[in-house]
C-alpha positions as a Markdown table, in Angstrom:
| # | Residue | x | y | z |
|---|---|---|---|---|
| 1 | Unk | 0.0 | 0.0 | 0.0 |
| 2 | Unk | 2.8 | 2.3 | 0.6 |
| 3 | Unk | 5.9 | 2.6 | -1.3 |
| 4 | Unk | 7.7 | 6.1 | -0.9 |
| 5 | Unk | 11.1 | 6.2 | 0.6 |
| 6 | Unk | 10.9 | 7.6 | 4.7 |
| 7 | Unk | 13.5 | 9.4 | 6.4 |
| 8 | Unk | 13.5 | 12.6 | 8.2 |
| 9 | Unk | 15.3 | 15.3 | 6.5 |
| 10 | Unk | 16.4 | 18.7 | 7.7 |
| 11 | Unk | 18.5 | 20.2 | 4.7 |
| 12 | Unk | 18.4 | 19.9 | 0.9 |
| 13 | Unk | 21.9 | 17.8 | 0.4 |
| 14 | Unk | 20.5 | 15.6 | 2.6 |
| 15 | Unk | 17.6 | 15.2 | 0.5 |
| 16 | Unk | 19.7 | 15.0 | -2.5 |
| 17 | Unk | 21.6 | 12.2 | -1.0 |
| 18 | Unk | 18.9 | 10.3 | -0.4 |
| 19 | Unk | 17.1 | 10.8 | -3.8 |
| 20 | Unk | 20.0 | 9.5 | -5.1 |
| 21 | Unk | 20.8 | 6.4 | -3.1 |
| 22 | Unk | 16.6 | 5.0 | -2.8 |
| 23 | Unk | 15.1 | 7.0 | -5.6 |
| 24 | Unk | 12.8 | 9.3 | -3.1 |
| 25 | Unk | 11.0 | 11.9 | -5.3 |
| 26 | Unk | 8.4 | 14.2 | -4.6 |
| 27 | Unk | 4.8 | 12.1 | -4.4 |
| 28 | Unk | 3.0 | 12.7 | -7.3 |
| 29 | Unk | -1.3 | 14.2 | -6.9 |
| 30 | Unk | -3.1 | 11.1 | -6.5 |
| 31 | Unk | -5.8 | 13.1 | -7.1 |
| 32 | Unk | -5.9 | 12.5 | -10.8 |
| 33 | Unk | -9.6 | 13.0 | -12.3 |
| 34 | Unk | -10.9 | 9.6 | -13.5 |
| 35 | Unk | -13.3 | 9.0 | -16.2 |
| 36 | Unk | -16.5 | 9.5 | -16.0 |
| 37 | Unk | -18.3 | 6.3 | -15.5 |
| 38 | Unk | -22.0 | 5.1 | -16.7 |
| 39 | Unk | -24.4 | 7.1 | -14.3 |
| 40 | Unk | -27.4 | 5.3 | -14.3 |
| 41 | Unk | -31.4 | 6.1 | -12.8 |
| 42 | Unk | -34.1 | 8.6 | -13.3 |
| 43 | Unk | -36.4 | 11.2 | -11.3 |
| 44 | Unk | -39.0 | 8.7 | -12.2 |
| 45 | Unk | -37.5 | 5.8 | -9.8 |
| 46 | Unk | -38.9 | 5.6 | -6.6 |
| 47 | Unk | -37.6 | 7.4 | -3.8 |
| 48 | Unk | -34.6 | 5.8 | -1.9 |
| 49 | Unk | -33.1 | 6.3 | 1.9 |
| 50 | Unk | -29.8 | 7.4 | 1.9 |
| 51 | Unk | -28.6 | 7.0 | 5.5 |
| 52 | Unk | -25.6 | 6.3 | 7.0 |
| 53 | Unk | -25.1 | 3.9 | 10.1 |
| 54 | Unk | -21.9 | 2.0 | 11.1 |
| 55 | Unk | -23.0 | -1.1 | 12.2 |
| 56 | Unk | -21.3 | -2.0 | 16.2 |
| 57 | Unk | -20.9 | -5.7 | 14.7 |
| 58 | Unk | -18.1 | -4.3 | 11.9 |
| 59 | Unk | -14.8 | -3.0 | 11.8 |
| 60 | Unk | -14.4 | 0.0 | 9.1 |
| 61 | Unk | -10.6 | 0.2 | 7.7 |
| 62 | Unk | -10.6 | 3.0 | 5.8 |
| 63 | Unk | -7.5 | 5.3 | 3.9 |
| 64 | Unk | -7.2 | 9.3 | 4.6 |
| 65 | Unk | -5.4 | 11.2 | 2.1 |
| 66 | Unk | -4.6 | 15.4 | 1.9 |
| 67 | Unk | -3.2 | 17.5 | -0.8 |
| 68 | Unk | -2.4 | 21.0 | 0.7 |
| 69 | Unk | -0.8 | 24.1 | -1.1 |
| 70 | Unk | -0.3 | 27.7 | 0.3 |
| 71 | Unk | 1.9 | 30.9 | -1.5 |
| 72 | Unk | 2.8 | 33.6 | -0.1 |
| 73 | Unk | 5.4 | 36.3 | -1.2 |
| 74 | Unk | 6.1 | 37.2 | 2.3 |
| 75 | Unk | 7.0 | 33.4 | 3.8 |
| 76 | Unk | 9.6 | 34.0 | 6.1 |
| 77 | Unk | 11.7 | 30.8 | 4.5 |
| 78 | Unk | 12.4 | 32.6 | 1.4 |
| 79 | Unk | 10.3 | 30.6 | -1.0 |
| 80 | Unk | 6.8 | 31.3 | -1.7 |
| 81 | Unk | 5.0 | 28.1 | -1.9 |
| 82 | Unk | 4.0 | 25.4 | 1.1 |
| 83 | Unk | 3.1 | 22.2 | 0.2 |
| 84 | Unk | 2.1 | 18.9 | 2.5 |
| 85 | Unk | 1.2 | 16.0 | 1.5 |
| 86 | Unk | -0.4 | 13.4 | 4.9 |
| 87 | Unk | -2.1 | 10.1 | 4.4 |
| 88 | Unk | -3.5 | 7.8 | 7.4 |
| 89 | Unk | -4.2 | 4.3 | 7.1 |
| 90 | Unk | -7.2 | 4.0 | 10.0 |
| 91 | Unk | -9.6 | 1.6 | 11.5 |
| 92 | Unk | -13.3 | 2.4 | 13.0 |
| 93 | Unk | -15.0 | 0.7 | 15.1 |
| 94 | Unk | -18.6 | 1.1 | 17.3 |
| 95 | Unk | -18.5 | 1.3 | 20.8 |
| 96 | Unk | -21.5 | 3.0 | 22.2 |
| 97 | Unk | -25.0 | 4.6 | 21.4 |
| 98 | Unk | -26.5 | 6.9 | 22.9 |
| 99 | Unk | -29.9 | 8.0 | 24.3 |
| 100 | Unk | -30.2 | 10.9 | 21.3 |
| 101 | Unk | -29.2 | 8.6 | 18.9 |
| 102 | Unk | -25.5 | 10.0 | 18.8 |
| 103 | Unk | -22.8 | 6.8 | 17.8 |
| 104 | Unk | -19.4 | 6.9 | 19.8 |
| 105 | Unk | -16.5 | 5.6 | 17.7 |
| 106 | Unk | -13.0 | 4.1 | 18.7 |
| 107 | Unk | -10.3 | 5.8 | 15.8 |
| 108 | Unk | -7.2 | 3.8 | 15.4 |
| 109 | Unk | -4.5 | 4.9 | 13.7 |
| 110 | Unk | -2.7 | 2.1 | 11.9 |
| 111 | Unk | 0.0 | 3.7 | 9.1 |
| 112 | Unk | 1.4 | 7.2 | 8.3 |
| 113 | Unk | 2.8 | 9.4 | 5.8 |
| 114 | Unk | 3.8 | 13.1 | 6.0 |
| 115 | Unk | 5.7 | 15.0 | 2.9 |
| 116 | Unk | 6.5 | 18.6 | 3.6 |
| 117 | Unk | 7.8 | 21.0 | 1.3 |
| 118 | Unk | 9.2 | 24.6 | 1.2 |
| 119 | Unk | 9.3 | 24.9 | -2.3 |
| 120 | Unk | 11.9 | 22.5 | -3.5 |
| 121 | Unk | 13.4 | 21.6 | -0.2 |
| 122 | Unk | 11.8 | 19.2 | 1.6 |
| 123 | Unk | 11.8 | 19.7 | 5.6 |
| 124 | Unk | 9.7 | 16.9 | 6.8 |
| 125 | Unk | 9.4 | 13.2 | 5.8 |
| 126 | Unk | 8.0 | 10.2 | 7.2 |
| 127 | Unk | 6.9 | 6.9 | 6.0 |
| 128 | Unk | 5.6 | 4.2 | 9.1 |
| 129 | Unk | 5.2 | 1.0 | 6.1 |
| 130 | Unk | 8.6 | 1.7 | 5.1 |
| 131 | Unk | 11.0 | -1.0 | 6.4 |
| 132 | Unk | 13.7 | -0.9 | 3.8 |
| 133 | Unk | 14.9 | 2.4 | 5.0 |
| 134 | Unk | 14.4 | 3.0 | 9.0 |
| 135 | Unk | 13.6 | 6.5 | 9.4 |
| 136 | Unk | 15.2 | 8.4 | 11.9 |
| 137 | Unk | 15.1 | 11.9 | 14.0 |
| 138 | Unk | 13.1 | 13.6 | 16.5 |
| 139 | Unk | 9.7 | 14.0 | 14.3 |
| 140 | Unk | 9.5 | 10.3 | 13.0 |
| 141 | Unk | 10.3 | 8.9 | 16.5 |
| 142 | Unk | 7.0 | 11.6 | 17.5 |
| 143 | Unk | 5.0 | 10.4 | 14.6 |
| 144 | Unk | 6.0 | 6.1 | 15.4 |
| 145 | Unk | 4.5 | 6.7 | 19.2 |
| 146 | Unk | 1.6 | 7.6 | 17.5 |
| 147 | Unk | 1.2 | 4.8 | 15.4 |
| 148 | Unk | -2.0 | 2.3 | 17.3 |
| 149 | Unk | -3.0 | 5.1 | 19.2 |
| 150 | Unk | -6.7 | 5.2 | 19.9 |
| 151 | Unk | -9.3 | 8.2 | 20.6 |
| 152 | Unk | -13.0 | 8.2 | 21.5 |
| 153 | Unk | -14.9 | 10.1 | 18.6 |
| 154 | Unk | -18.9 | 11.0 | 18.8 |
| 155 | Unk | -20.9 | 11.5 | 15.9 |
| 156 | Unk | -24.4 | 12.9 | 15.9 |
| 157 | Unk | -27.6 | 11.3 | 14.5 |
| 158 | Unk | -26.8 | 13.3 | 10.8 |
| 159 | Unk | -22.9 | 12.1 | 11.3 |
| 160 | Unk | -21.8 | 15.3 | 12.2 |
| 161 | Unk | -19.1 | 15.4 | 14.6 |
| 162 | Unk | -19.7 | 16.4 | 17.9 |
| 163 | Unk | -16.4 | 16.1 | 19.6 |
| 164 | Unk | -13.2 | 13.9 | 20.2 |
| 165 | Unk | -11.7 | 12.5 | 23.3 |
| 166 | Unk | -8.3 | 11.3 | 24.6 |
| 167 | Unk | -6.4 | 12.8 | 20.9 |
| 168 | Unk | -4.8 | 15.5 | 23.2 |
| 169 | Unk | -4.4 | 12.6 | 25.6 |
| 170 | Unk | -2.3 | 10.7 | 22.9 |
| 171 | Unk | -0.2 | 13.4 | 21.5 |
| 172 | Unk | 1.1 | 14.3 | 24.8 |
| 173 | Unk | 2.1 | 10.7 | 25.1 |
| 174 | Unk | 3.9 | 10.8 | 22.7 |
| 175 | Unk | 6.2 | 14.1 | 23.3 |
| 176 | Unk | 6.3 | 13.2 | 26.5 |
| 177 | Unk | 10.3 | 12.4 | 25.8 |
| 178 | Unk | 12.0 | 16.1 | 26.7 |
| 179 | Unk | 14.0 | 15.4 | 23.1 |
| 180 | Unk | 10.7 | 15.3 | 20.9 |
| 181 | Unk | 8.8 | 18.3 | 23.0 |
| 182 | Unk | 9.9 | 20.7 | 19.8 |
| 183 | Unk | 7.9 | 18.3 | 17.9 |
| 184 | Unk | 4.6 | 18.6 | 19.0 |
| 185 | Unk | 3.7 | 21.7 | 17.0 |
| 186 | Unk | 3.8 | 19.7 | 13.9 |
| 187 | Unk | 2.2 | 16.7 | 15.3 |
| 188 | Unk | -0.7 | 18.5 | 16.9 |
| 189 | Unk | -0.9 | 20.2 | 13.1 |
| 190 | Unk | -1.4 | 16.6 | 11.6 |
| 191 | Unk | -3.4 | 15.0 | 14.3 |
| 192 | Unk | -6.2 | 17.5 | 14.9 |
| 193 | Unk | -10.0 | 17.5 | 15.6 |
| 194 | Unk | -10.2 | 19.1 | 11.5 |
| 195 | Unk | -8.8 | 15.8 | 10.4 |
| 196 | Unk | -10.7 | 13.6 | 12.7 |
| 197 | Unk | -14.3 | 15.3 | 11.1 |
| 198 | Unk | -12.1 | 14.8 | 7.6 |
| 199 | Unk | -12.0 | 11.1 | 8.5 |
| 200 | Unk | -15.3 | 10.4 | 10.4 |
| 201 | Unk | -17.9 | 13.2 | 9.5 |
| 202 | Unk | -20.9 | 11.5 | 6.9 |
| 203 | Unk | -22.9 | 14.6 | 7.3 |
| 204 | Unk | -23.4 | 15.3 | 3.7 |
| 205 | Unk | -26.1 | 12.8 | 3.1 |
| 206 | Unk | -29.9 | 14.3 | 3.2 |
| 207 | Unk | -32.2 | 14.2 | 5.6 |
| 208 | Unk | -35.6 | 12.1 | 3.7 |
| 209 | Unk | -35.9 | 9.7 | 1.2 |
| 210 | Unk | -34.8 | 11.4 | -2.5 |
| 211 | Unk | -35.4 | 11.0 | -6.5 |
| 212 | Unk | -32.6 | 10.8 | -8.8 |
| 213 | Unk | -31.5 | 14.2 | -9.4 |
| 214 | Unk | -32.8 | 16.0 | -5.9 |
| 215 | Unk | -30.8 | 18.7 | -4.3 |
| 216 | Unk | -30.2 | 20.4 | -0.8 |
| 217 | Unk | -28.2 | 22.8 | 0.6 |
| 218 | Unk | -25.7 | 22.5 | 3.5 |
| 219 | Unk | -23.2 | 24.8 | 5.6 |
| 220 | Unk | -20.4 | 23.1 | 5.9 |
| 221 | Unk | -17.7 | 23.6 | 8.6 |
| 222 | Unk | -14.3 | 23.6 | 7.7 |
| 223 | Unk | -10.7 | 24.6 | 9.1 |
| 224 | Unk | -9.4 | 28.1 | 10.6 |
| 225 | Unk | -12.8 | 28.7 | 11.1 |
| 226 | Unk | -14.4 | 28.8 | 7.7 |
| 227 | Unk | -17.8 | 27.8 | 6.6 |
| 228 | Unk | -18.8 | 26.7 | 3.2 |
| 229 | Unk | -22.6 | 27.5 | 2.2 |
| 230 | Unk | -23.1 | 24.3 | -0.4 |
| 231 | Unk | -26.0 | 23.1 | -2.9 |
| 232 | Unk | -25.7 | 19.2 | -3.4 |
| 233 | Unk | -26.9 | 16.8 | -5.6 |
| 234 | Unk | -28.0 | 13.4 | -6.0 |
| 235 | Unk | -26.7 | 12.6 | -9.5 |
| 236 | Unk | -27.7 | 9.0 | -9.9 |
| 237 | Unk | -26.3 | 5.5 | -9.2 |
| 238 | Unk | -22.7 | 4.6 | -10.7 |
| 239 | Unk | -20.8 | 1.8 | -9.3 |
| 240 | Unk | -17.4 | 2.6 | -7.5 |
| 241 | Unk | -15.2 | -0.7 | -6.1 |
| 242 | Unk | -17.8 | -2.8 | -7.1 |
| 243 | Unk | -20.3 | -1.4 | -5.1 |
| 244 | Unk | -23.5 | -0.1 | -6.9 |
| 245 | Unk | -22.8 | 3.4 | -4.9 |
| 246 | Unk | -25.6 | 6.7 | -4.7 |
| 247 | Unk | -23.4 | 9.6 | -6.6 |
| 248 | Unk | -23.6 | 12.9 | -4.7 |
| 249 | Unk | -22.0 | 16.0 | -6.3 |
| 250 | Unk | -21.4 | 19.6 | -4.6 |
| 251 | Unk | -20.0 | 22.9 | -5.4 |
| 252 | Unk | -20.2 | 26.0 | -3.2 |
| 253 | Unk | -18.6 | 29.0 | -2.2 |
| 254 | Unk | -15.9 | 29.6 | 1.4 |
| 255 | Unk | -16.3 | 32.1 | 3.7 |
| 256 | Unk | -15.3 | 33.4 | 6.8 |
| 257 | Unk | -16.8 | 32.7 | 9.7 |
| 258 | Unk | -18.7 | 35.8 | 11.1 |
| 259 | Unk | -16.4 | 37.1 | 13.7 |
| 260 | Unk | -14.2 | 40.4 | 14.8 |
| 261 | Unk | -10.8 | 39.5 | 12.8 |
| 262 | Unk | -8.2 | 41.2 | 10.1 |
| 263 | Unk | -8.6 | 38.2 | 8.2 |
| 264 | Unk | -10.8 | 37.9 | 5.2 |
| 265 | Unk | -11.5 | 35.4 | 2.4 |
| 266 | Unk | -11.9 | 35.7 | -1.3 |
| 267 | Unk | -12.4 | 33.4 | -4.2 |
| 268 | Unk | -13.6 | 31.0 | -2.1 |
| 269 | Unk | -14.7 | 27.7 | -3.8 |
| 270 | Unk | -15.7 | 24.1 | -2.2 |
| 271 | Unk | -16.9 | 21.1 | -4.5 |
| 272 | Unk | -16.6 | 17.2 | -5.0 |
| 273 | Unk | -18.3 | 14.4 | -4.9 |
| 274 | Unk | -19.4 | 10.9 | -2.7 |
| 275 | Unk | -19.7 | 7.7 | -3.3 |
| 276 | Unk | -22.5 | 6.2 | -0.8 |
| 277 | Unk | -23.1 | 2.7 | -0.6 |
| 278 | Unk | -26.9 | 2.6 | 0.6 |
| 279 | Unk | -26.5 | -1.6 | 1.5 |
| 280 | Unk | -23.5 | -0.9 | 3.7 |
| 281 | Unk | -24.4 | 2.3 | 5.2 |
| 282 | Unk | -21.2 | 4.2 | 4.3 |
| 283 | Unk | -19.3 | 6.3 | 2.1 |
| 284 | Unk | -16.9 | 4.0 | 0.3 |
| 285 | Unk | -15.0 | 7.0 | -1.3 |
| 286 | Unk | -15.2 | 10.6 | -1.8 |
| 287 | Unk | -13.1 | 13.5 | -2.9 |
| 288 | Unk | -13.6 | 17.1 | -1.5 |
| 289 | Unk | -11.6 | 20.7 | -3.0 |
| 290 | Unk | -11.3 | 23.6 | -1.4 |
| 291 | Unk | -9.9 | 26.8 | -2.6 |
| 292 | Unk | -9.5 | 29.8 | -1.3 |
| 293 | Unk | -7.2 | 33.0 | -0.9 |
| 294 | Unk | -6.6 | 34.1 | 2.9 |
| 295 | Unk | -6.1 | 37.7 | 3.7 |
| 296 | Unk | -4.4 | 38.5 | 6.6 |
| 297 | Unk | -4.5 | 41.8 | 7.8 |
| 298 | Unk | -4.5 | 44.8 | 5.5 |
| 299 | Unk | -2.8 | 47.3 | 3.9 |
| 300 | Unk | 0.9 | 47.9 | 2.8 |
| 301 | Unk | 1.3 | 45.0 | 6.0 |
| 302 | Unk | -1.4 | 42.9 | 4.3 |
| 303 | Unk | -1.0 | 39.3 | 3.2 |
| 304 | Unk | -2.7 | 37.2 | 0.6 |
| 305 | Unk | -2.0 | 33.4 | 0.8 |
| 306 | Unk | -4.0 | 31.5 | -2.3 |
| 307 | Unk | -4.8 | 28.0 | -0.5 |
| 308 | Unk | -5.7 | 24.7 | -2.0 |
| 309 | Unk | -6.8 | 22.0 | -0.2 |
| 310 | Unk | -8.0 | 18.5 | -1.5 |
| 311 | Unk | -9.1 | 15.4 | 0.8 |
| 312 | Unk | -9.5 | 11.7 | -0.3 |
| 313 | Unk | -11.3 | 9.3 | 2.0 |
| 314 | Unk | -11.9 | 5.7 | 0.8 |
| 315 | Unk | -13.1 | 2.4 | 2.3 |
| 316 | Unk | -10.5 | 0.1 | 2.4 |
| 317 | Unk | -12.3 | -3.3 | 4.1 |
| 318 | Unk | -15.1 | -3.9 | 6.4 |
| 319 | Unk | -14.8 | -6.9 | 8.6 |
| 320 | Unk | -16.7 | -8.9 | 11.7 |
| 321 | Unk | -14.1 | -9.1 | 14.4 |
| 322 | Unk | -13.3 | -12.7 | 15.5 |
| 323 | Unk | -15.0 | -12.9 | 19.4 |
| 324 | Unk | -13.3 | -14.5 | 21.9 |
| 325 | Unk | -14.3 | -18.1 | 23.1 |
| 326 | Unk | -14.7 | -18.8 | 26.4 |
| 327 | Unk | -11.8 | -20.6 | 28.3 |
| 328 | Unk | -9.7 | -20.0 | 25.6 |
């Protein structure tokens, strides 16, 4: 499943050297627009319930993966471009349900990778599934401690998250060394309530039985406090990892949250599409942009960062976990 070369770097000849001697290169988008399948029903078929509900008898193994991208001509590193590149391998898993309907989740994570790039110079790399080249440093020890770590995650009855429990817990753990304490920053930047609604939030389904071709709109919440106002759509049934999945497309606009800041945002645009599976109650795979340009503050001091942000999350196996038997 994974294949890029790990290591922690700190300075371009080191990348260099490695490059040379295990072929490490910068990861390619995997984000690469497929063709458009056969999409298939009417407004004529009967309506059809498109709810999602992880069942407490399955585990959910599913694959996170982010594309981000910020410029600025002002980045105190000298270049003007950010990018970062994270991917978790993760496993879900029922363990409570609630009076209000509300489903509390057990989130493992199981494999990482983190890319980081100023410019051409990469600063940060890590790879866990890479055995061929032990990775070594103050951030990839931080990122292995949090390799089978667990959190409590609660979602509501519309799969909208409603908080987590015990992440905070885990990334102290795993600073706790006095040698990886300057570390925490970036792991509290990668393992962060944002990407636990990236990898657990199924809020995006609506709320009554729909035709073929029905829409609704949605505010969606998003990171550094910014909402996006959406109009979705239920485009038809197309099959997706052989499951005959319940298309949804969206496109809408970013904004900033209404509050008393310097910071504004323009150009904002949010849009993708899911792949719901209505037998297994889940999203099996789905693919989410946003782009935006942040202002920060104004004037002759003023900032503009153009963002781009895209998010992959895909089903990866759902199995019944083998139960104990007694005496054993």
């Amino acid at each position: 499943l994974w294949s890029r070369t790990a290591r922690l770097v700190t300075s371009a000849a080191t990348v260099c050297a490695l490059v040379l001697v295990s072929g490490c290169s910068r990861k390619a988008s995997a984000f690469v627009a497929e063709p458009e399948g056969d999409v298939s029903g009417s407004s004529d078929d009967p309506p059809v319930e498109l709810k999602a509900e992880l069942k407490p008898d399955r585990r959910y193994s599913f694959h996170l993966e982010t594309d981000n991208t910020y410029r600025s001509s002002k980045w105190k590193f000298g270049t003007d471009s950010q990018e970062t590149h994270f991917e978790s391998d993760y496993r879900l898993s029922v363990t409570n349900e609630t009076s209000k309907g509300h489903q509390q989740l057990d989130l493992e994570f199981l494999a990482l990778v983190v890319q980081l790039y100023y410019g051409d110079d990469m600063r940060l790399y890590f790879d866990s599934e890479n055995r061929a080249v032990p990775m070594a440093g103050d951030f990839a020890d931080a990122m292995r401690n949090m390799l089978h770590t667990h959190c409590g995650v609660e979602l509501s009855s519309h799969g909208t998250l409603v908080r987590v429990v015990g992440l905070d817990q885990a990334i102290t753990t795993a600073v706790s060394n006095k040698k990886l304490r300057k570390s925490e920053p970036w792991i509290r930047r990668f393992f962060s309530t944002p990407m636990v609604r990236y990898m657990v939030e199924v809020n995006h389904l609506p709320d009554q039985s729909v035709r073929v071709g029905a829409k609704w709109k949605q505010t969606d919440t998003l990171d550094n406090g910014l909402e996006a106002e959406s109009e979705y759509t239920f485009r038809g049934w197309q099959w997706r990892n052989e499951r005959k999945c319940a298309l949804i497309a969206f496109e809408g606009t970013i904004t900033a949250a209404k509050a008393k800041t310097k910071n504004s945002v323009e150009d904002g645009r949010f849009y993708g599409r899911y792949w719901f599976d209505p037998d297994a109650g889940v999203t099996i795979d789905s693919i989410v942009h946003e782009e935006y340009t942040w202002n920060r503050g104004k004037g002759p001091d003023g900032e503009k960062l153009p963002m781009t942000e895209t998010i992959s999350v895909r089903l990866d196996d759902m199995s019944t976990p083998t139960k104990a038997v007694a005496g054993s």
